[in-house]
N, C-alpha and C positions, 0 to 999 in steps of 0.2 A: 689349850695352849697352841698358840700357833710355829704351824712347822708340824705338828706332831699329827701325824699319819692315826686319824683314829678307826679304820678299818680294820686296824694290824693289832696283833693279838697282843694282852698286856696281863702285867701280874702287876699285885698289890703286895709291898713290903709293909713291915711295920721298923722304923728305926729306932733306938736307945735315942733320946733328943743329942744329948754328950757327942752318939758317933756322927749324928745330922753335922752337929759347930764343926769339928775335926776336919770331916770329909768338905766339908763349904769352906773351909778357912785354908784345907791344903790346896782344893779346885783353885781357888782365886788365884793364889802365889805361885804354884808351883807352873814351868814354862813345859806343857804338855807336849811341847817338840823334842825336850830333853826326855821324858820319860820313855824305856825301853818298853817297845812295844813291840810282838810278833804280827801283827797284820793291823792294816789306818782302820779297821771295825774299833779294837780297841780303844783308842784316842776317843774317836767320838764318841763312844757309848762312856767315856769320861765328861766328855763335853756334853754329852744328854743330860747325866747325872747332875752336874756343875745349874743348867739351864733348870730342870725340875727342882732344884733346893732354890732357886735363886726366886721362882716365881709361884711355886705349890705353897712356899714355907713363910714362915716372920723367921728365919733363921740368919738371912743379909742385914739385918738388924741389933743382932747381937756385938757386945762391945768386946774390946780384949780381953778385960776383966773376965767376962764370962768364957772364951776361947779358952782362956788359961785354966778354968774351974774344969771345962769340957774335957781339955786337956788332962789333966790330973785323975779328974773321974776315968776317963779310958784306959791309962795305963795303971790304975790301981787293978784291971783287973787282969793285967798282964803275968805269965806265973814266973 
């Protein structure tokens, strides 16, 4: 991926596909100047995440239909 510093040490997640739509579909919408954030590391490693779904995934390709299922799946599992 360009940009991305591959000298620098990295971990490997495994994600729920459900929390992938959720997390890409708030990335896109949400204005990450509004969200409260203790130091601009934050933000970005928002914007890393945003960039890494956007280009690792087939997840930018998902329709509403399916956000809305993602959706419903996530918070079913809410107590």
């Amino acid at each position: 991926m360009s940009g991305m510093d591959l000298s620098l040490p990295t971990v490997q997640i495994s994600l729920w596909r459900s929390d992938a739509v959720v997390h890409f579909d708030w990335l896109i919408t949400v204005d990450l100047d509004a969200v409260p954030t203790q130091h601009p590391a934050e933000k970005q490693a928002l914007a890393d995440l945003l960039t890494r779904l956007e280009h690792e995934t087939d997840i930018p390709g998902v329709t509403q239909e399916q956000v809305d299922a993602a959706r419903e799946e996530v918070s079913r599992d809410m107590g």
